[in-house]
py3Dmol code that shows the C-alpha trace and the ligand (Angstrom):
import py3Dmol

protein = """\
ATOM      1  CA  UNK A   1     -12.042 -49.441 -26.215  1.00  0.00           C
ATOM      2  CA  UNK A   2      -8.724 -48.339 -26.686  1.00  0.00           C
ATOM      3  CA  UNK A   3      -6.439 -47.798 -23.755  1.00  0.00           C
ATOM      4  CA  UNK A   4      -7.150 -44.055 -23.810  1.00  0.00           C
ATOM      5  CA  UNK A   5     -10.554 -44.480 -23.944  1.00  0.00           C
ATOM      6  CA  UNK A   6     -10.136 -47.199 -20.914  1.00  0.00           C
ATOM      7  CA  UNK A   7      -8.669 -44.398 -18.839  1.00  0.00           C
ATOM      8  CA  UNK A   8     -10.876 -41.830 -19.662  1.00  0.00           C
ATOM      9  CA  UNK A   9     -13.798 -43.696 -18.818  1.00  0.00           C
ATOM     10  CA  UNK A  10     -11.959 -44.220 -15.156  1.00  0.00           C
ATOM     11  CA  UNK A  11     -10.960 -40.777 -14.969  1.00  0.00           C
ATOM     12  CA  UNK A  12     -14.482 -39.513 -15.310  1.00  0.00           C
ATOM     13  CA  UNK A  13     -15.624 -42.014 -12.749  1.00  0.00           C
ATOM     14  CA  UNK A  14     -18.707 -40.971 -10.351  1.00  0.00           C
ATOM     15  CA  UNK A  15     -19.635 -38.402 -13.448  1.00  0.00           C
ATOM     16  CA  UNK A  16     -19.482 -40.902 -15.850  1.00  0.00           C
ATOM     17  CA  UNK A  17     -21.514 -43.310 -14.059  1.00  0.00           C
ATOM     18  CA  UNK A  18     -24.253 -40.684 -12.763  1.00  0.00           C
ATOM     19  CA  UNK A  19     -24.541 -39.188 -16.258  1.00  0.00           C
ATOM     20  CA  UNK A  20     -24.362 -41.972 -18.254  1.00  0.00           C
ATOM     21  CA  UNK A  21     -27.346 -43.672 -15.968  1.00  0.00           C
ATOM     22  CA  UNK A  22     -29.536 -40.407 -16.570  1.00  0.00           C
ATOM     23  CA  UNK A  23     -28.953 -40.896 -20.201  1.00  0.00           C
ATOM     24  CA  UNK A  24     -29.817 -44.259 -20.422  1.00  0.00           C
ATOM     25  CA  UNK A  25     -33.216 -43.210 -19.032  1.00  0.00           C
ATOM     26  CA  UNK A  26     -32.455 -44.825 -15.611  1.00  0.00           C
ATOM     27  CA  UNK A  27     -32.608 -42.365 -12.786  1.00  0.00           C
ATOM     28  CA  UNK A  28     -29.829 -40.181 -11.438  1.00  0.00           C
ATOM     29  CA  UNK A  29     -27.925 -41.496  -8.884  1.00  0.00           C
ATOM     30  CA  UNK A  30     -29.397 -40.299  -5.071  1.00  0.00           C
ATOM     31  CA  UNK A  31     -25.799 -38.791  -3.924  1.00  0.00           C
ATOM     32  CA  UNK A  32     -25.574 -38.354  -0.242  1.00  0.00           C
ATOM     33  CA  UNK A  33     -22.273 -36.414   1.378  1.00  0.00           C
ATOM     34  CA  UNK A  34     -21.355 -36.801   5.051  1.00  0.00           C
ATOM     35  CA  UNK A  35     -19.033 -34.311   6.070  1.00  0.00           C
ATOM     36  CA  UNK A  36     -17.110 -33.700   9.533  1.00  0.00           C
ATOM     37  CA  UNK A  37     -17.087 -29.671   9.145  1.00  0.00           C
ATOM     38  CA  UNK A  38     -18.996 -27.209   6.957  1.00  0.00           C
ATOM     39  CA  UNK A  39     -16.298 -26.701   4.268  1.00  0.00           C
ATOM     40  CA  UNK A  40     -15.416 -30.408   4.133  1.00  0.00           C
ATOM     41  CA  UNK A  41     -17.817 -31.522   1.373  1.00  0.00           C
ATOM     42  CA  UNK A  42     -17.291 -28.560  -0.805  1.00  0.00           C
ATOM     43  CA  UNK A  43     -13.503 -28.223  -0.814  1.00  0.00           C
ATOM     44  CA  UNK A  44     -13.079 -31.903  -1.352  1.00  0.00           C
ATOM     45  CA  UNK A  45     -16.471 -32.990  -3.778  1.00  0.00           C
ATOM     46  CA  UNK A  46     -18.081 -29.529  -4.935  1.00  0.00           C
ATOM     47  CA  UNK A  47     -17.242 -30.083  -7.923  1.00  0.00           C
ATOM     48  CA  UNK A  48     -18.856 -33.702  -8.403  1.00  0.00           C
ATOM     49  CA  UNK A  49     -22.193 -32.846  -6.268  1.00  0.00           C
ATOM     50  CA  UNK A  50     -22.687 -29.419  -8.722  1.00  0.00           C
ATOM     51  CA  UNK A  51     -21.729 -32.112 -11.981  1.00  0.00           C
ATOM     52  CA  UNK A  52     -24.482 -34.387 -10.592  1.00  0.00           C
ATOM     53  CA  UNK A  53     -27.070 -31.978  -9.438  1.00  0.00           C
ATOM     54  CA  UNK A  54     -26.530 -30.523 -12.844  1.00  0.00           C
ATOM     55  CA  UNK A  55     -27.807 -34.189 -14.580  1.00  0.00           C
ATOM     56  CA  UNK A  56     -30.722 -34.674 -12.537  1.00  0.00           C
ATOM     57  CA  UNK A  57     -29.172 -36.010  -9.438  1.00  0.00           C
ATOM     58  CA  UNK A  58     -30.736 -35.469  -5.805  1.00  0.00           C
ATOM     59  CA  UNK A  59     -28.074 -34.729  -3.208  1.00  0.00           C
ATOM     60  CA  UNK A  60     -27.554 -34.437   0.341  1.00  0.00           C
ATOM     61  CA  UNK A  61     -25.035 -33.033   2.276  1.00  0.00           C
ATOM     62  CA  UNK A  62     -24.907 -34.158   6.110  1.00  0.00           C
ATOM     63  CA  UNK A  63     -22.795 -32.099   8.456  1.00  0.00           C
ATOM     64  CA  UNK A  64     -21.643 -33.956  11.660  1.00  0.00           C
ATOM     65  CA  UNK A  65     -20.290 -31.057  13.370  1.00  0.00           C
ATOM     66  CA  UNK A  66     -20.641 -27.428  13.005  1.00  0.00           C
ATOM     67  CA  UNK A  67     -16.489 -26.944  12.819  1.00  0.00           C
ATOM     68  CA  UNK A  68     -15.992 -24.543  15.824  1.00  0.00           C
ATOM     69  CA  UNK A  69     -12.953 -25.744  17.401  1.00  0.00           C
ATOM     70  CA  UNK A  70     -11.110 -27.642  14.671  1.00  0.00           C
ATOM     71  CA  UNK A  71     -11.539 -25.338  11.678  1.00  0.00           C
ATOM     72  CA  UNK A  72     -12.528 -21.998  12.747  1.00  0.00           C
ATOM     73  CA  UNK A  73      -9.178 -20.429  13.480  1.00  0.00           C
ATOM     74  CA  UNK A  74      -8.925 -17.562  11.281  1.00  0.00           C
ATOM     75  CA  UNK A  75     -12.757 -16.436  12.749  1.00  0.00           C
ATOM     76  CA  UNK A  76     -11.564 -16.686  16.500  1.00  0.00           C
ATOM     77  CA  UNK A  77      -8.584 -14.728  15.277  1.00  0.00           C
ATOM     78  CA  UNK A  78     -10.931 -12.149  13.520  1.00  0.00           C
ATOM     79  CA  UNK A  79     -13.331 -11.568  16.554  1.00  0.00           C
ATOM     80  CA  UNK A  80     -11.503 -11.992  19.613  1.00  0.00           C
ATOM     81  CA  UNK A  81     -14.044 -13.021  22.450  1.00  0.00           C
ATOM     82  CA  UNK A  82     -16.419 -14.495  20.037  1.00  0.00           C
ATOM     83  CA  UNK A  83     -18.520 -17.425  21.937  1.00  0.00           C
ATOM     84  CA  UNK A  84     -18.906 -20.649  20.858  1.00  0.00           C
ATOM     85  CA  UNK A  85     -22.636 -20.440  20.323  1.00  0.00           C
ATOM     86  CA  UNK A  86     -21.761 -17.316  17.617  1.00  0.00           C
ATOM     87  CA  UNK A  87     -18.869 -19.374  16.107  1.00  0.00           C
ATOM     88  CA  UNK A  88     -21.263 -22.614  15.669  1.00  0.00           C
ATOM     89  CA  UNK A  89     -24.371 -20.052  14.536  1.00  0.00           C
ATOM     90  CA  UNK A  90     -21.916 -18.400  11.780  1.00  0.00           C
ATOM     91  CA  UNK A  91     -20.811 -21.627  10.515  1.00  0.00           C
ATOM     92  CA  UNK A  92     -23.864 -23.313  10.132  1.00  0.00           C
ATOM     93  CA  UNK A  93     -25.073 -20.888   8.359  1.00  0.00           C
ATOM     94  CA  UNK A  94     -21.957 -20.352   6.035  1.00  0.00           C
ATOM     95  CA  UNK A  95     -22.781 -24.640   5.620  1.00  0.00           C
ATOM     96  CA  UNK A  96     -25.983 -24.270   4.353  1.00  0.00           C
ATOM     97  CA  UNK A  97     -25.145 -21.334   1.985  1.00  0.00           C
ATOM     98  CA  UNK A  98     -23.069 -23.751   0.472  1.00  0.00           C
ATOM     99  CA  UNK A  99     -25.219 -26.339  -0.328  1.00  0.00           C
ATOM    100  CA  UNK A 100     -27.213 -24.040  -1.643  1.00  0.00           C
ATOM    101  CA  UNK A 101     -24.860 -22.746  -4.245  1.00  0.00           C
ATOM    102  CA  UNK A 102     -24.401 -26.627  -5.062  1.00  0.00           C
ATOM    103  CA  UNK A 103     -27.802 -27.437  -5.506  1.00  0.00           C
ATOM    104  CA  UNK A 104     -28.202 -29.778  -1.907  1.00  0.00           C
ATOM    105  CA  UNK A 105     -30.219 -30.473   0.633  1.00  0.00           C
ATOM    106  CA  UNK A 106     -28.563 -30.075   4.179  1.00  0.00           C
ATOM    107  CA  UNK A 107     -28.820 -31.815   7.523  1.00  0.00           C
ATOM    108  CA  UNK A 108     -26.910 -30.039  10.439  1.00  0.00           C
ATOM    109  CA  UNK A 109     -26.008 -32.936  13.235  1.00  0.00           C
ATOM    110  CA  UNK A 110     -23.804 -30.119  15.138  1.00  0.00           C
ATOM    111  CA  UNK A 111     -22.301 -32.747  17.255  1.00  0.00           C
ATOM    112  CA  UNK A 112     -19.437 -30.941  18.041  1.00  0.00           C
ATOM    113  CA  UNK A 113     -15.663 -31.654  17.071  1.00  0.00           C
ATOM    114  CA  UNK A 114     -11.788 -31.263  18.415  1.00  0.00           C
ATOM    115  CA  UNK A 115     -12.626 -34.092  18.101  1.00  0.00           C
ATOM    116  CA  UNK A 116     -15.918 -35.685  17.342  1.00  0.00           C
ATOM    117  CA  UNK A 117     -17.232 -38.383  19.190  1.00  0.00           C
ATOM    118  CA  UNK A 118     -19.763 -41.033  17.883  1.00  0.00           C
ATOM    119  CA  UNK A 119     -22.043 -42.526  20.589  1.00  0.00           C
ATOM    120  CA  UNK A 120     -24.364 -45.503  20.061  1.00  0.00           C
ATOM    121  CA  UNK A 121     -27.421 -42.566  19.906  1.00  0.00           C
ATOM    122  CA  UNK A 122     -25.652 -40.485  17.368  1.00  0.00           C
ATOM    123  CA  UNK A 123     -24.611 -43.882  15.271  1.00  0.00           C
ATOM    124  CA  UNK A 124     -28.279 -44.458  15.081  1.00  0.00           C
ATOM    125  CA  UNK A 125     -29.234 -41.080  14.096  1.00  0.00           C
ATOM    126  CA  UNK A 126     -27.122 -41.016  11.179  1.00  0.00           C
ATOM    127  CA  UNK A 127     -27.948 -44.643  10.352  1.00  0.00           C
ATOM    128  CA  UNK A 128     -31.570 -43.164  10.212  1.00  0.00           C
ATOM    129  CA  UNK A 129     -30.462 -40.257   8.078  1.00  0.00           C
ATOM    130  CA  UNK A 130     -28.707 -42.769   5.492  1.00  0.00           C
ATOM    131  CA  UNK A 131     -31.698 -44.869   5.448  1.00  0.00           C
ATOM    132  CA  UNK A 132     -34.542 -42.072   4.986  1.00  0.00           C
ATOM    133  CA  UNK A 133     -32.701 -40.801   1.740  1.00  0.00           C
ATOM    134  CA  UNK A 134     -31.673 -44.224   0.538  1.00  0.00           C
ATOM    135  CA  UNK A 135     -28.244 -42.610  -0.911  1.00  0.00           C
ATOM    136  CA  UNK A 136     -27.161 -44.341  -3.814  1.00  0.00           C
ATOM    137  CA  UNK A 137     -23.697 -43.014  -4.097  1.00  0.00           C
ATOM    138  CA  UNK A 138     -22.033 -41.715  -0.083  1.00  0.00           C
ATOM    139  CA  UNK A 139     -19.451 -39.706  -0.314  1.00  0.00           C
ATOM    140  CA  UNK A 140     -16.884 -39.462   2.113  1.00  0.00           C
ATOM    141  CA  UNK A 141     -13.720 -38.284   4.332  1.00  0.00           C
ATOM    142  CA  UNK A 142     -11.002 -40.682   3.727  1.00  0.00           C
ATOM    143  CA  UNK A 143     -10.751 -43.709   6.043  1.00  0.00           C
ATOM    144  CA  UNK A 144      -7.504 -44.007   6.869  1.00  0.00           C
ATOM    145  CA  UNK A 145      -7.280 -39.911   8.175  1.00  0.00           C
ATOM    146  CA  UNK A 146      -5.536 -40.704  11.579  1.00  0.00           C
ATOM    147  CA  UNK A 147      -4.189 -37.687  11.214  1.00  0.00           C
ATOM    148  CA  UNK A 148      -7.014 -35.773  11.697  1.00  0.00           C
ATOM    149  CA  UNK A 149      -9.594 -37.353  14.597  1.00  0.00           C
ATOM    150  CA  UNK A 150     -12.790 -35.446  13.574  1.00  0.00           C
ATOM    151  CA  UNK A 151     -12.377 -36.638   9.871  1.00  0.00           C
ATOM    152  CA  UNK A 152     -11.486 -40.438  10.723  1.00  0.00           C
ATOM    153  CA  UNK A 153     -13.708 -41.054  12.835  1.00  0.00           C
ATOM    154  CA  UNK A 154     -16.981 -39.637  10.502  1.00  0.00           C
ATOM    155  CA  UNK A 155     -15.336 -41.538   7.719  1.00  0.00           C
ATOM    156  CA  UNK A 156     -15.458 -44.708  10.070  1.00  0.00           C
ATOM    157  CA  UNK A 157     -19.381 -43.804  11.227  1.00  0.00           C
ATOM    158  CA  UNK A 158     -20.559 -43.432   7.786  1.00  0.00           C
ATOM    159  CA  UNK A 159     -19.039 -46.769   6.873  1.00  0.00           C
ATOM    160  CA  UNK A 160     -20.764 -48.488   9.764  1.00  0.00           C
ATOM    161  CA  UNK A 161     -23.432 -46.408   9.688  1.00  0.00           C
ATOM    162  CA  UNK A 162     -24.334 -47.404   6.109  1.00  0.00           C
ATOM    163  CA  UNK A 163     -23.831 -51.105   6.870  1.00  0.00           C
ATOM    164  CA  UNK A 164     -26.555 -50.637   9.760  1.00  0.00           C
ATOM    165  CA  UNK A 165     -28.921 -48.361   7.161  1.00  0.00           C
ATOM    166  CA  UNK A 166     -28.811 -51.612   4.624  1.00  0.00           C
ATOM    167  CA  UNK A 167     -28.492 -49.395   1.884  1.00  0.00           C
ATOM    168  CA  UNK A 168     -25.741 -48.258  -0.352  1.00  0.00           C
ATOM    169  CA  UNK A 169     -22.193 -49.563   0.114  1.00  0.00           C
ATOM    170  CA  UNK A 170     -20.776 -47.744  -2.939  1.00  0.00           C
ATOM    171  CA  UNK A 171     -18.592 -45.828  -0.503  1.00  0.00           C
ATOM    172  CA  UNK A 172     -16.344 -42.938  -1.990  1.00  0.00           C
ATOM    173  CA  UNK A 173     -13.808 -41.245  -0.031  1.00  0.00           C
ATOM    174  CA  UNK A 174     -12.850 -37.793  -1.017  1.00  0.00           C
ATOM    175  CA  UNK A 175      -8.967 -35.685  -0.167  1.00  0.00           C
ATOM    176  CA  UNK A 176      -7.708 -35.985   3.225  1.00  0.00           C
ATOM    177  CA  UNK A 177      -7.000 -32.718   5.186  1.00  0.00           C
ATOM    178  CA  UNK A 178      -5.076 -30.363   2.010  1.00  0.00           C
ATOM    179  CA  UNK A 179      -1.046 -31.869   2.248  1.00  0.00           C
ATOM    180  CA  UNK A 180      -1.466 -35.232   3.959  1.00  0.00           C
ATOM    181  CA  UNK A 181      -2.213 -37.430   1.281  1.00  0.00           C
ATOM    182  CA  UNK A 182       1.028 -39.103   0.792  1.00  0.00           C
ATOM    183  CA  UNK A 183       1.328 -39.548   4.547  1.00  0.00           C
ATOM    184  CA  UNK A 184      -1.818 -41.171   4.931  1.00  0.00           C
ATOM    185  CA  UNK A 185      -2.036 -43.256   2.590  1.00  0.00           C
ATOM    186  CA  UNK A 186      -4.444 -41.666  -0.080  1.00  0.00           C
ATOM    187  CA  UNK A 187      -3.446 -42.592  -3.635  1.00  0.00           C
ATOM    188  CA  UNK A 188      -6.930 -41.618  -5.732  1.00  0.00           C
ATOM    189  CA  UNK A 189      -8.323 -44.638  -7.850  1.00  0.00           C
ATOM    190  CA  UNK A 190     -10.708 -42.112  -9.669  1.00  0.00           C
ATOM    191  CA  UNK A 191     -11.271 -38.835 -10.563  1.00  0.00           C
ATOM    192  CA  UNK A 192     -14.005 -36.493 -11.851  1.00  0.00           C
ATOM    193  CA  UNK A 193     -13.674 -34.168 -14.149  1.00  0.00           C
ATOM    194  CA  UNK A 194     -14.592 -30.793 -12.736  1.00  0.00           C
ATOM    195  CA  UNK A 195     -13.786 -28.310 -14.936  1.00  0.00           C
ATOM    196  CA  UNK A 196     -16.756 -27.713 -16.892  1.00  0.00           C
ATOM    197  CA  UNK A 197     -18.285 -26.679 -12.954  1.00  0.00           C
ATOM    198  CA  UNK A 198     -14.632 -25.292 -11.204  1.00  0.00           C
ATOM    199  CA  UNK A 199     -16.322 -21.802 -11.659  1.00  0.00           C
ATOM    200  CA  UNK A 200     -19.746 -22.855  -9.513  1.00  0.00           C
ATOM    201  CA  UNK A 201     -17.519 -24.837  -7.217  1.00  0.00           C
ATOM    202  CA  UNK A 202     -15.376 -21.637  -6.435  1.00  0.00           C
ATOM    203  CA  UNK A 203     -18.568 -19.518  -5.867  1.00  0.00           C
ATOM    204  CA  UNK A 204     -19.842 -22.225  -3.019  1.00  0.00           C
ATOM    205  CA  UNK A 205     -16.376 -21.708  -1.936  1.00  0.00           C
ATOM    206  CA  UNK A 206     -16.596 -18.175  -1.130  1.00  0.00           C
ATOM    207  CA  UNK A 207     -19.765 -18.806   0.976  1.00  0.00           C
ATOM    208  CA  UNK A 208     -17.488 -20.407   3.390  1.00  0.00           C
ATOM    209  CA  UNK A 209     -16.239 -17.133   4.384  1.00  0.00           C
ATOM    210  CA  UNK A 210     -15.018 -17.941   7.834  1.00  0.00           C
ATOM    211  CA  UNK A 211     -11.911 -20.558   6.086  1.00  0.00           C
ATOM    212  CA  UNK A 212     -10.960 -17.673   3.035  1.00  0.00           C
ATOM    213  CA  UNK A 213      -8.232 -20.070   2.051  1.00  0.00           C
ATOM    214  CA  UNK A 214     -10.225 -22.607   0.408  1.00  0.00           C
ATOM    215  CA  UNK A 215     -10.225 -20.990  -2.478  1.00  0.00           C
ATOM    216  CA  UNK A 216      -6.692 -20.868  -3.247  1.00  0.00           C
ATOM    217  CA  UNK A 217      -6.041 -24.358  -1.560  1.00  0.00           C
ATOM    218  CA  UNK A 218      -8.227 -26.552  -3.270  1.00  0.00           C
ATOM    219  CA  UNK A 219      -7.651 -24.092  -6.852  1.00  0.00           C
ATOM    220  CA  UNK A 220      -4.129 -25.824  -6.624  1.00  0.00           C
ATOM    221  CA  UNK A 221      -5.513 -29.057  -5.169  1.00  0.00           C
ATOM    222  CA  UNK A 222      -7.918 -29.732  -8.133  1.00  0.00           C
ATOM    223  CA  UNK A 223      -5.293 -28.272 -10.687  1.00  0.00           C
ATOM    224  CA  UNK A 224      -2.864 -31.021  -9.221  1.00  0.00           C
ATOM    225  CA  UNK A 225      -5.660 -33.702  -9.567  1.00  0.00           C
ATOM    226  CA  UNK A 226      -6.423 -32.497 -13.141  1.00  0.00           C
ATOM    227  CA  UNK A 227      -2.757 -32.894 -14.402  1.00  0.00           C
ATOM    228  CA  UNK A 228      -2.905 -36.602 -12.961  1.00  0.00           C
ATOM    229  CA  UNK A 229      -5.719 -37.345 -15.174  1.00  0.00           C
ATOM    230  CA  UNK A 230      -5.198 -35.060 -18.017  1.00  0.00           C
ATOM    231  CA  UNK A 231      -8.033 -32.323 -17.426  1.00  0.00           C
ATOM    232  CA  UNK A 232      -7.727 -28.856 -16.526  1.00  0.00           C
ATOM    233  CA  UNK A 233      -9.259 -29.335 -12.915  1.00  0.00           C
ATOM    234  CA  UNK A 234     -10.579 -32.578 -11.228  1.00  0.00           C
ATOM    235  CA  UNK A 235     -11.383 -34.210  -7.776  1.00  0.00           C
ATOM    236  CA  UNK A 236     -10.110 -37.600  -7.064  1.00  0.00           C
ATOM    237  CA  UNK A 237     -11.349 -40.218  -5.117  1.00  0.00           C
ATOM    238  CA  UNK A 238     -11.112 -43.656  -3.363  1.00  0.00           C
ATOM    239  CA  UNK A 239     -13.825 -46.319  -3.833  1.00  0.00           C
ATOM    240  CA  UNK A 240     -14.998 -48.795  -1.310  1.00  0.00           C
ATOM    241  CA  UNK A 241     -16.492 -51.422  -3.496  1.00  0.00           C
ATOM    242  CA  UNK A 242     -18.221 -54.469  -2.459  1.00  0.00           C
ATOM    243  CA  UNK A 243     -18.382 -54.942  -5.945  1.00  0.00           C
ATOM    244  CA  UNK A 244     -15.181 -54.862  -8.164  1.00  0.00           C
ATOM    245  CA  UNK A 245     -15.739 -54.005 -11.490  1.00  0.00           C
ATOM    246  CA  UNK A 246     -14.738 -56.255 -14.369  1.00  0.00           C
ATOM    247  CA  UNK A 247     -12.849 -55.308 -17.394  1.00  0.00           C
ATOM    248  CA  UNK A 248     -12.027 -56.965 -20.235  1.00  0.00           C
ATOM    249  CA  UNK A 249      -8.304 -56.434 -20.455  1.00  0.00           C
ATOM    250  CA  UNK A 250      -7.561 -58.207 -23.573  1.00  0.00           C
ATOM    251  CA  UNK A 251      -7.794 -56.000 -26.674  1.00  0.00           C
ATOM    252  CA  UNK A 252      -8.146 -53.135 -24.362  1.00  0.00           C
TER     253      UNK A 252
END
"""
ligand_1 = """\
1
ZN
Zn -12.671 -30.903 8.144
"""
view = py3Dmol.view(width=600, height=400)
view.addModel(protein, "pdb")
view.setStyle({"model": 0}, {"cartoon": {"style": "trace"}})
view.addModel(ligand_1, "xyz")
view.setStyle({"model": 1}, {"stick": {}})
view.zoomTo()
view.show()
């Protein structure tokens, strides 16, 4: 492998490992996303859920909140007086339009945010949720958000969460909150080439009506990723291995 080939190969990452299984004639990887708000999993891994649904994989998108008092601004601003009930009813719905577009099952937790809070209860339901769809891949927020409560503290609940479920621990995290990578810490060890499925990710995008700047954010977002890995658009992410992987560096 030469050393362009060697950082191709990591560049693709979750894609290339997915696809290459289904190829093989081993099944697709089971892909399960937990996300803290309805956009979260779209904006940040849209890309890599439509790439795998696309080569056979199953996915799952779990939603621990329903978003309606850290990331639903612009719709407060749009109908003054709206209640919380109509906010949370208009975002779940926008959630699950989404998944749809991407090809996912979805699981609606609604625990409420600004900020979340895990008790030992919700822990366990999630735990339960891991372990019914026996994930193989779990993707994400990043766990070193502090910046951001809601998204820390799902990334932190997934991670123990999967450690109660006994299943996967092929953790990857996906973008912290748009502009906060470099001050939290979030330097991508792979990325996923997108582009072939930026149009599809863009039209689950627009589902998410109630946050209309996705679309532009995370068109410069995954342009930014692509440059740093030499494709046109891509989505870059963090692994939590419990199992490094092991090259062999000479003659690479
Ligand atoms: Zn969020």
């Amino acid at each position: 492998m030469t050393r362009r080939e060697f950082v191709a190969a990591g560049a693709a990452g979750a894609a290339t490992v997915g696809e290459a299984g289904a190829q093989a004639g081993r099944p697709a990887p089971r892909i399960l996303a937990v996300s803290a708000h309805p956009a979260d999993f779209c904006s940040r891994a849209g890309g890599t859920l439509i790439k795998h649904v696309r080569a056979g994989s199953k996915a799952k998108v779990i939603w621990l909140t329903q978003g309606e008092s850290d990331e639903s601004d612009f719709l407060i601003k749009q109908r003054p007086g709206i209640s919380v009930a109509e906010v949370r009813r208009i975002r779940e719905k926008e959630a699950f339009a989404c998944a749809e577009v991407i090809g996912a099952e979805g699981k609606m937790f609604g625990f409420g945010d600004g900020p979340l809070l895990m008790t030992p209860e919700r822990m366990e339901m999630l735990a339960r949720e891991i372990t019914d769809f026996k994930p193989d891949l779990i993707l994400t927020h990043w766990k070193d958000e502090l910046t951001y409560p809601t998204h820390w503290r799902t990334s932190r609940s997934v991670i123990e969460a999967a450690q109660m479920a006994r299943v996967s621990w092929d953790i990857r995290f996906f973008e912290p909150n748009i502009g906060t990578a470099s001050r939290v810490g979030f330097v991508p060890d792979h990325y996923v080439d997108i582009s072939e499925v930026f149009e599809r990710k863009v039209e689950a995008l627009k589902t998410l009506a109630a946050q209309p700047r996705l679309v532009s954010d995370y068109t410069a977002c995954n342009r930014w990723r692509g440059i740093e890995c030499s494709r046109q658009y891509a989505e870059a992410f963090v692994r939590w291995a419990p199992k490094p992987p092991v090259y062999e560096l000479l003659g690479a």
